[in-house]
Every structure is written in C-alpha cells, then in structure tokens.
C-alpha positions in Angstrom: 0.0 0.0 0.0 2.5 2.4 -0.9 -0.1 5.5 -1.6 -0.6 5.5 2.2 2.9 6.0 3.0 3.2 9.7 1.0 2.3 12.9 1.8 2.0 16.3 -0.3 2.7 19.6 1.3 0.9 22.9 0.7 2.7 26.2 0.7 1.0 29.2 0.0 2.7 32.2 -1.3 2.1 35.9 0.4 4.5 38.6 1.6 4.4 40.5 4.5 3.5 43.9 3.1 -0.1 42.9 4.0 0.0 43.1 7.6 -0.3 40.7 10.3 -3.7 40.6 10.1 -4.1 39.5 6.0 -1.3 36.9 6.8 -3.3 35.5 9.5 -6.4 34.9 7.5 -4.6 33.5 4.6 -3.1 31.0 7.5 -6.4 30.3 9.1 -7.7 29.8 5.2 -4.9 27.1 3.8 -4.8 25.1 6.9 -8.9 25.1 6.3 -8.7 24.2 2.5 -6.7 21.3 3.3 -8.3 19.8 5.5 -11.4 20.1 3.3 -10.2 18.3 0.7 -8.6 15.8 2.6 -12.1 15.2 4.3 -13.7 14.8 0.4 -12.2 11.2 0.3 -11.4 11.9 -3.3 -7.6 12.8 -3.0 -5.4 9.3 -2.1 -2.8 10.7 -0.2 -2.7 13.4 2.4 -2.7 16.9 1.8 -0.2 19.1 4.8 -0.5 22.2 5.3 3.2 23.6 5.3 3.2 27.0 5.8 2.3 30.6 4.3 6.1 31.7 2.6 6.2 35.4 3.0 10.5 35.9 2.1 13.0 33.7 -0.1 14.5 32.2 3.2 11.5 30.5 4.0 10.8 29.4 0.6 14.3 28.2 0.2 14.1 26.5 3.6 11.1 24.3 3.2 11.8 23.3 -0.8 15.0 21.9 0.8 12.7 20.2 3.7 10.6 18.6 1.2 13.7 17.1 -1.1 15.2 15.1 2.3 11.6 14.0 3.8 11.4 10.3 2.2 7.5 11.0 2.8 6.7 14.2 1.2 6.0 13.1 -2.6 5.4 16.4 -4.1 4.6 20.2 -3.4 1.7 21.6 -3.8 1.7 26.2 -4.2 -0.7 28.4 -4.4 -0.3 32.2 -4.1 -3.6 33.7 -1.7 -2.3 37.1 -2.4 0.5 38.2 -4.5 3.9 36.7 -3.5 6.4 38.0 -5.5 8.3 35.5 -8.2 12.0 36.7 -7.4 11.3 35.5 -3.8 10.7 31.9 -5.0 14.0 31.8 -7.7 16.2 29.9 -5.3 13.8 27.4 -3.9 12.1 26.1 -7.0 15.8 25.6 -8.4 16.3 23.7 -5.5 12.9 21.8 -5.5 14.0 18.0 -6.8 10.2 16.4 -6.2 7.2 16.8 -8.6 5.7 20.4 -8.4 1.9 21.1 -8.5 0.7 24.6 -9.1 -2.9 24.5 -8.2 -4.2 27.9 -9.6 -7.8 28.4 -7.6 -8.8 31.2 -4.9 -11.1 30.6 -1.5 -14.3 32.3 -2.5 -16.1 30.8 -4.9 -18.2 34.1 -6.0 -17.2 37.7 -6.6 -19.5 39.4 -3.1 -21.1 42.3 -5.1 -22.0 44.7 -2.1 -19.1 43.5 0.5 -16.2 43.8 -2.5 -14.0 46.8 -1.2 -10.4 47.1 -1.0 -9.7 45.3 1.7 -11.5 42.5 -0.2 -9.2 43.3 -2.8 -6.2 43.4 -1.0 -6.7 39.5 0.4 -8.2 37.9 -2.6 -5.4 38.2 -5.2 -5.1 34.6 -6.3 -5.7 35.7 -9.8 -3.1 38.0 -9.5 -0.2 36.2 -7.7 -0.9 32.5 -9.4 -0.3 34.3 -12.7 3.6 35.6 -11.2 3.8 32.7 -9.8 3.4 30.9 -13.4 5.5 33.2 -15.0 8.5 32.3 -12.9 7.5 28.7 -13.7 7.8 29.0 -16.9 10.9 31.3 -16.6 12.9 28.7 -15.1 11.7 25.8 -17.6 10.3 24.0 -14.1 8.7 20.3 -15.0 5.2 21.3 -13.3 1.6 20.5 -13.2 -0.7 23.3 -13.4 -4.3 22.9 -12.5 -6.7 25.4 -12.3 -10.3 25.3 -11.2 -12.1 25.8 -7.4 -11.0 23.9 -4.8 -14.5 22.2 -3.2 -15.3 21.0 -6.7 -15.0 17.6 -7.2 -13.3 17.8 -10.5 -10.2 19.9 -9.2 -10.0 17.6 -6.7 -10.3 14.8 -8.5 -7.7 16.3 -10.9 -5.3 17.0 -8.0 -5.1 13.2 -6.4 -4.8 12.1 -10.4 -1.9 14.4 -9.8 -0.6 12.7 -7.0 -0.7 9.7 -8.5 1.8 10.3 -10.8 4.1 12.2 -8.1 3.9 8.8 -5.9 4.8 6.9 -9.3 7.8 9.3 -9.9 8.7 8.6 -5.9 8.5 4.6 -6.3 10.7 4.7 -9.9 13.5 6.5 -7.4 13.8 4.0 -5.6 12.8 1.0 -7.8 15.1 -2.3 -8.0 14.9 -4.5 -10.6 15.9 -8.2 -10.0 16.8 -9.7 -13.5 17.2 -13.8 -13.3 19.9 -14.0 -16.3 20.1 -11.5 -19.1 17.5 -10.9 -21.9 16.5 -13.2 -24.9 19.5 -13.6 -27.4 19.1 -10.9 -30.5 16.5 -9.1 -29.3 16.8 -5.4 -30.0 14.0 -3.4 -28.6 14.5 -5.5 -24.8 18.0 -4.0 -24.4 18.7 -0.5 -23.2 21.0 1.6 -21.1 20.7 0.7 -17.4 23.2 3.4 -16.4 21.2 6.0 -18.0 17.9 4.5 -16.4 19.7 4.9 -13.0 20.8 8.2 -13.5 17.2 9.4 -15.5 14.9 7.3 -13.6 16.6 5.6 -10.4 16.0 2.7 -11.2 18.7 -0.1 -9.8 18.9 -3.2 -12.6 21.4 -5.9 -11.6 21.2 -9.6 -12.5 21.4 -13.0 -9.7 22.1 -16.4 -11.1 19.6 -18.7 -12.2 21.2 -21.0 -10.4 20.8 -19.2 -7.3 17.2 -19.6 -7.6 17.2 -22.9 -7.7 18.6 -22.8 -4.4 16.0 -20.9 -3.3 13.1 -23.3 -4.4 15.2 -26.3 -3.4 15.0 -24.8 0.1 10.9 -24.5 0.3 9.4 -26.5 2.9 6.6 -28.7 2.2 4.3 -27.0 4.5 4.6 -23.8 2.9 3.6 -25.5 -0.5 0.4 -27.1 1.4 -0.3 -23.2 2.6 0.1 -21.7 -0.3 -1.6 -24.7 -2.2 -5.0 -24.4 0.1 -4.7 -20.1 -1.0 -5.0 -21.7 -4.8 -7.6 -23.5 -4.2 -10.2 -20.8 -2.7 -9.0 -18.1 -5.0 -9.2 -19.5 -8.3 -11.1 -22.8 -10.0 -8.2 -25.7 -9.7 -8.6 -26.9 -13.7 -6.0 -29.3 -13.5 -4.9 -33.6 -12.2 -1.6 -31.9 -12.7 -1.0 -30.9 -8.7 2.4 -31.7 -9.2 3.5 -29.1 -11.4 0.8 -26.5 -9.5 2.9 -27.0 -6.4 6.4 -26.6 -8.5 5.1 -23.3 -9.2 4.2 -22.6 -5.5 7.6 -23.2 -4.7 9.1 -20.7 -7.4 6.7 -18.3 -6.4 7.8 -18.6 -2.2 11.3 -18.5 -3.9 10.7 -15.7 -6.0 9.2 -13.7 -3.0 11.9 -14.5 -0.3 14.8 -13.4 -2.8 12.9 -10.1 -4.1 12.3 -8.9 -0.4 15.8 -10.1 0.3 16.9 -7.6 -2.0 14.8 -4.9 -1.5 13.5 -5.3 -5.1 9.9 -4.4 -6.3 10.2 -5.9 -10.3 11.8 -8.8 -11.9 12.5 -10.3 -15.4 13.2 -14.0 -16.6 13.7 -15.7 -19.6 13.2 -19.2 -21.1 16.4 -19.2 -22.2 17.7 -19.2 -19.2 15.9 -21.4 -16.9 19.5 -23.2 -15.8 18.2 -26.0 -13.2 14.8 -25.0 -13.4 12.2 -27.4 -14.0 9.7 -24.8 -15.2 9.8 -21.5 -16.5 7.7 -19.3 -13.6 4.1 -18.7 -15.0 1.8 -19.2 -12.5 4.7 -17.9 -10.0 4.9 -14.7 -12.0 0.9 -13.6 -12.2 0.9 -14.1 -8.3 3.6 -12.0 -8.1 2.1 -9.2 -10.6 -1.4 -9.7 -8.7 0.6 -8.2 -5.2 2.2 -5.4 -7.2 5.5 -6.7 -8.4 6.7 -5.2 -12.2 7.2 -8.3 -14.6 8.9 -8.2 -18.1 9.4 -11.1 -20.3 12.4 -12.2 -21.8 14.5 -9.9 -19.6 12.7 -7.1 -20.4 13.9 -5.1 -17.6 12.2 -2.0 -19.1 8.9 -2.9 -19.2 9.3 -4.8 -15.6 10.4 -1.8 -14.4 7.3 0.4 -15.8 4.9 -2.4 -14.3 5.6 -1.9 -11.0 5.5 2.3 -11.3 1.8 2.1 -13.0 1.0 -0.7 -10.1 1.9 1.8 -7.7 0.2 4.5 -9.5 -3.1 3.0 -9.7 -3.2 1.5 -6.6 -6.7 1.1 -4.9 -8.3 1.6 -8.8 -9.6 -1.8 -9.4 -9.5 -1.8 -12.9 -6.2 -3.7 -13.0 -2.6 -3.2 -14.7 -0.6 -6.1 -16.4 2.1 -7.1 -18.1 1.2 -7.4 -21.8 2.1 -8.4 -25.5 0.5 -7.7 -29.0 0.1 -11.4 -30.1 -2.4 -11.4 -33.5 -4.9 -9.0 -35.2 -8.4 -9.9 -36.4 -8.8 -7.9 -39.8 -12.3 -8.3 -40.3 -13.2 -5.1 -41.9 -14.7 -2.6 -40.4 -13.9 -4.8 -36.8 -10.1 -4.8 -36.4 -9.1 -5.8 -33.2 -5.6 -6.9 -31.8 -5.4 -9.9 -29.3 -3.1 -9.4 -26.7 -1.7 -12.1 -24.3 1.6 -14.1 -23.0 2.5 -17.5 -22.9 2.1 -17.3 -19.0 2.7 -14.3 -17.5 -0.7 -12.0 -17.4 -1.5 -10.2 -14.6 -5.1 -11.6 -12.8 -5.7 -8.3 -11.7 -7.2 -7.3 -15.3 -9.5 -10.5 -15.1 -13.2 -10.4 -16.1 -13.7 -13.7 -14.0 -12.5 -16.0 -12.1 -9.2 -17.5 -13.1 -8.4 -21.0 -13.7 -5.5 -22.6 -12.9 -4.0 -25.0 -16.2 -1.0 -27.1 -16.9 -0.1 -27.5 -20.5 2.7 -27.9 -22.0 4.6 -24.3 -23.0 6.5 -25.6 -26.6 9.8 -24.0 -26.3 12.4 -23.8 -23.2 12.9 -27.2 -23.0 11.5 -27.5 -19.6 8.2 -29.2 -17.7 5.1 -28.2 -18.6 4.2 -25.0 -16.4 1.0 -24.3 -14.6 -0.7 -20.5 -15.2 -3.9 -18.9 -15.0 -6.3 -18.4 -17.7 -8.7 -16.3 -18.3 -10.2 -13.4 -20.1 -9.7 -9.4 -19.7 -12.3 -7.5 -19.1 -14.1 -4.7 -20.9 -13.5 -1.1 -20.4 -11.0 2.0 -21.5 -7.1 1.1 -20.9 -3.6 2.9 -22.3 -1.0 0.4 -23.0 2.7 1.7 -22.6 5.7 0.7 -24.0 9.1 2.3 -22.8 12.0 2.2 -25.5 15.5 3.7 -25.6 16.6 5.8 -28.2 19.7 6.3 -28.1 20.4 9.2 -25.5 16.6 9.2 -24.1 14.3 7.1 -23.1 11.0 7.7 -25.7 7.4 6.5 -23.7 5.0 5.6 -25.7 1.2 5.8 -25.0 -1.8 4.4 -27.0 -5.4 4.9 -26.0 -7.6 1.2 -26.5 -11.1 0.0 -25.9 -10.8 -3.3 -24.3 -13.5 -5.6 -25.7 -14.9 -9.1 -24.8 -12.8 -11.4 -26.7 -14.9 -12.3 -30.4 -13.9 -15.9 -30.4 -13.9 -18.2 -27.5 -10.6 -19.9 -28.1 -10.9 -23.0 -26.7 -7.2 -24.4 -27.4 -5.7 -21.0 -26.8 -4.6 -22.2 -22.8 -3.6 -18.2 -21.8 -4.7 -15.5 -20.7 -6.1 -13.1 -23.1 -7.5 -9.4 -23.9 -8.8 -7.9 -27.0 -9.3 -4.7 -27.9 -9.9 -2.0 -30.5 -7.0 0.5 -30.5 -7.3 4.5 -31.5 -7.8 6.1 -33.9 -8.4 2.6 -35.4 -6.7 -0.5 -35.5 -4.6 -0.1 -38.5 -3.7 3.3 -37.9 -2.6 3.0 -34.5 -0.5 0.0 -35.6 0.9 2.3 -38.3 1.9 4.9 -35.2 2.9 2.5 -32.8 5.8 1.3 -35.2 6.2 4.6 -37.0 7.1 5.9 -32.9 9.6 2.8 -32.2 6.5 1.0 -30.3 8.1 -2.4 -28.8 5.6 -5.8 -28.4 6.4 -5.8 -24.9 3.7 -3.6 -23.5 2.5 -2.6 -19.7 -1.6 -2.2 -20.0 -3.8 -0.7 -17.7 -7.3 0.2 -16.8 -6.4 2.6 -14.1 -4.0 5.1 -15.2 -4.6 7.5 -17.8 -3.0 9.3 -20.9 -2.6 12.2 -18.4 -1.3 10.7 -15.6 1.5 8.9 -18.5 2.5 12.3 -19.3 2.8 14.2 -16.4 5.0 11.5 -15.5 6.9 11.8 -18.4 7.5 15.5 -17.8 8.7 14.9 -14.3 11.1 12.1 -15.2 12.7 14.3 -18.2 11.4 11.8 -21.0 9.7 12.2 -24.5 6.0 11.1 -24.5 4.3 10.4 -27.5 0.7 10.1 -27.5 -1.6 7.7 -29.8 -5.4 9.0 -29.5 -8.3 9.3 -31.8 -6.8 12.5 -33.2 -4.1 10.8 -34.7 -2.8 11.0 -38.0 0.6 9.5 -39.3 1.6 12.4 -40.8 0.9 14.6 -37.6 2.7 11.9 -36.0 6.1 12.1 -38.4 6.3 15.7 -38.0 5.8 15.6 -34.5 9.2 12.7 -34.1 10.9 15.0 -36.3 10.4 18.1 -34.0 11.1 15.9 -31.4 14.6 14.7 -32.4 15.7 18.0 -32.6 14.9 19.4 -29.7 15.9 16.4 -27.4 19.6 16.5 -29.6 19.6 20.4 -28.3 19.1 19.0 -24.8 
C-alpha cells in the first residue's frame, strides 16, 4: 500500500506587506482548505498544510525540507495574495520532487455589495498565481498546473490524479529490478542503457544467477507449498490432475518472493532461455507476483518490468487492474479490427473479467516441464497500453489509447490469458503509429491510469511522450518525431 505511506505539502505564497492581520487569515484559510479536501475522500494521499512563505528564506528552507523527507511526494503552491516571483527563484531551483501549481482562490463568487479594497487586497489569487506561473515557466520547471475551485469535485479529483503520478515518480526513485539472467538472445527493442535508467529514472537493474534460484526453491518446505496450495484452491477454480506441477510453481513463487524482499526489489524479469536447473519457466509464480504489485517483463525485459511496478503503484486502490502485456495477432475483419493481446504465461489476474483457472499445459519452447498458469479473459473497459523504448540518448514513452472488448472468439485451445481490444484512432492506424514511434511488443496495459497521468510523468522524469489517441494521423505523427529529435539532440 504504498499510496498511504506519501504525503503532499501545501505552501501558500504571500509577503508580509499585508500586515499581520491578511497573513493570518490566509493561514487560518490554507490550513482550512486542506483539510477540506482531505475530508472529500477523493484525493489518495494526504494533503499538509506547510506554511504561508512570506521571504526567499522560508521558501528556500522548506523546498530543501521537502527534497530530504522520504515521505513528502510532491509540493503543492498556491499564491492567496500576490507573492512576488523573485522571492521563490532559489527554492524552486532547488525543489527535486514533482511540483503542482494549483491555480484556484477561497471564495467561490465575486460578493457584489461586500467587495471593497480590503476584499481586494486578500483575494489576489488571480493575480499572484499568474507571477507565480511566469517564474515557472521562466525557469523551464517540470510542473503540473491545475486550475479550477477547490471544493469542486473535479479539481480535486484532478489533484489526487496528480498525486498519483508524483507517488509513481517517488517509487521509480527507488525502484530495484531483480533480472534472473540477461534478456532473450538478439533481441533489440528488450535492451537499453541501465546506467542512464539509473541516473534518469533511479532505477537499480542488476542480475542473480539462475542458479541461485534454484537454491532458493530447493529450500521451500513442504508445508509452505500445502499453505500456499490451500490459498490456490479458494482463490481460483483448480482446472487441473496436474497438482504436481501446480505445487512446483508454488515453490518458485515462495522463492521468488523470499529473494525479491531479500533484495529490496519491487520488479523482476526472466527468460526461457535461461531457466539453468529449473524445472519450469515461472508462469503461474509470475501472475501471483504481478497480482501483489510486483513489475514483470518477459524475456529480460527489464524495461517494461520496471514500468509495471510504477503504473501498479500508481493505480493503486483503482480496481481496474494493470498487467504485463504483449501484441500477439490481429483480427482484420473489416470494419472490426481488433488486436489480441496475451503471454504465454505471464498475465496479470488483476485485469480478469472472472474468475481464473489454474492449467498445466505444455509451453512448446524452453525445453523444460510443462508450467501451470492462470487463464482467463480481460475485461471490458477503456485502458492505455505503454511501452518504454531507448533511443539512443533518451528514453522515448509511448502511449496508446484502447477499448478493451470481450474477446470475439472463445478460443478454446488457446490455454492463456487473453485481452482484445480496439485501439485509437483505429486499428490499422494505431498499428501504423505504434511502429512509426519505435512502439516495442512488450507492453504494460492498464485500466487505471490514464494518458494524463503517463505524461505528467513523463514530464517529471525528463522523458519524451508520445501520445496515440483518436486525433491521430501519421503524418501529424512524423512531423511531431521530427520536432522531437531535434529538440531532445539540443538538450
């Protein structure tokens, strides 16, 4: 439950040419907006009241504050009255967490007969959020600016989407990848720079033996396998005789789990290539982990891993569901193109329309035992799928808009899990885009996070997003990668 562990703080920008007695009303008002919203229900982490800045030292002081407390996700301004930009140079330079500029004032009306100076004097949100912006955009800041009331639903609504993405950006920071061998041989678009990741993204990717997991499963008691056997059987529909191979991935999933909390790690890759003592590539193993929040990415994809787990975090609580995903096969039926996506094992159950069942069938290449995994069907509804590629001196995210359908055949001899869906603008457009962009097959889907959300964290990671929606057209698209290869080489 990571969401619960962050905090935002809100500092409100005045100057102390207005007296003791403005400054204490714009106090008195803060502390009472926040606490309204965080009594709405509708933002997901807490909202703290910091402190009303009034000089540079102050603002300076707590941007500092907020970069070294490991709970504070973002900051959150807002300028009551007008707070001069100069005064905020230093701290925003020095600000290293995800900045929200919420543009809004406390009274929702202009009072016709009470407005008088004084009035005036208090109420200069419109005012000071404007200097406030300009020194925003003067310093090129990576910031989210959202403007509308603050008791309506939709601001606030727009605000905790906001902290989503901060709490994403704070979980990539500190993100370890556990890779069990390197990626599939020749395989281009899985490989990347993990030094640049580290340094762009902070994520941590470093490789154990295969052979050390096979320690680890070699080590896994019995009784554990019974437990975790009996939490099988009531969560999903047991489909197999094969209880054999069910409990082999038990104990690769207990491995799994010891070695990633061993390590501190929250994603991990694997490959069938690779499966050095192994009786069974991980499948079932894999989904369980996915289904408690783990990043997954197939073939040592430790990109796509890596973006799993942020997305997980950032949709926590959602029910909708993220998971790890690949572009298998199209349906071209004029007029109905869709795209089937699936794995050979490793789906996330989160993104289930019903309840999973729990197969053994043989997996046709690796070499190895025939793995059990859940199977079942995706469900309907709007999703984004995501695919993270390196470029060559950036890392270029790619986002697609999709309308997840129920699947059109039933697929009876197709023993994974499976989604279809219609993607945007249409089908063969948005497969046009996806490769035009650099789109990998490796893909991170999900029903709770949005374009928005993708982009905003994007900006505050310093990568290039590039958007598929239903206002696409390729050559919007071209001249958009062409802008966008020049300015990132001016970078």
């Amino acid at each position: 439950m990571k969401l619960q562990e962050y905090e935002f703080w809100f500092v409100v920008g005045s100057q102390s040419l207005y007296g003791p007695g403005v400054l204490e009303t714009v106090d008195r008002r803060a502390a009472e907006m926040a606490e309204t919203m965080n009594a709405s229900g509708v933002l997901p982490c807490r909202l703290v009241y910091n402190l009303t800045a009034k000089t540079p030292e102050e603002i300076t002081a707590v941007m500092r504050q907020a970069n070294f407390d490991d709970r504070c996700a973002g900051v959150v301004t807002w300028m009551h009255t007008f707070s001069p930009s100069k005064m905020w140079i230093d701290g925003l330079r020095d600000l290293q967490k995800p900045f929200c500029h919420l543009a809004t004032q406390y009274n929702r009306q202009i009072p016709d007969r009470e407005i008088d100076m004084d009035f005036m004097n208090l109420n200069q949100a419109a005012h000071g959020d404007r200097e406030h912006g300009f020194i925003g955009a003067r310093l090129r800041l990576p910031r989210k600016v959202i403007a509308g009331y603050w008791q309506d639903a939709s601001t606030q609504d727009r605000l905790g989407s906001w902290m989503r993405t901060a709490v994403g950006a704070a979980v990539s920071r500190g993100l370890k990848v556990l890779r069990f061998g390197d990626n599939m041989r020749y395989v281009a678009v899985t490989e990347g720079d993990k030094v640049e990741a580290q340094i762009k993204l902070g994520w941590q990717v470093n490789t154990w033996p295969v052979g050390l997991m096979k320690d680890y499963v070699d080590a896994v008691s019995d009784a554990d396998v019974d437990a975790l056997m009996k939490e099988y059987a009531e969560k999903y529909d047991m489909a197999t005789d094969d209880l054999a191979s069910v409990r082999y991935q038990a104990k690769e999933e207990l491995a799994m789990r010891r070695l990633l909390t061993e390590q501190g790690c929250s994603a991990f890759t694997n490959t069938f290539e690779d499966l050095y003592g192994l009786e069974q590539l991980p499948g079932l193993a894999s989904q369980r982990l996915m289904e408690d929040g783990y990043g997954y990415g197939a073939e040592g994809d430790w990109k796509t891993s890596a973006l799993t787990a942020v997305v997980k975090a950032m949709g926590e609580g959602k029910g909708g569901g993220t998971a790890f995903m690949e572009d298998y096969t199209y349906d071209l039926t004029q007029g109905e193109e869709c795209s089937l996506g699936a794995h050979m094992l490793e789906v996330c159950p989160t993104i289930a329309a019903g309840k999973p069942r729990i197969e053994v069938h043989p997996l046709g290449i690796g070499g190895k035992a025939a793995p059990a995994r859940l199977v079942f069907e995706g469900h309907e509804g709007p999703a984004i799928v995501l695919s993270l590629i390196d470029m060559g001196g950036r890392m270029r995210l790619l986002c697609q808009d999709i309308e997840c359908i129920k699947p059109i055949y039933e697929m009876p001899n197709l023993p994974v899990a499976r989604v279809m869906w219609r993607g945007k603008p249409d089908l063969l457009t948005g497969v046009e885009a996806w490769i035009t962009a650099g789109g990998a097959h490796h893909t991170v889907l999900s029903y709770d996070v949005t374009a928005e959300q993708m982009e905003d964290w994007a900006r505050i990671m310093g990568m290039e997003f590039v958007h598929i929606d239903a206002e696409t057209t390729i050559p919007a698209l071209e001249r958009q990668l062409a802008l966008s290869d020049l300015m990132w080489k001016l970078r």
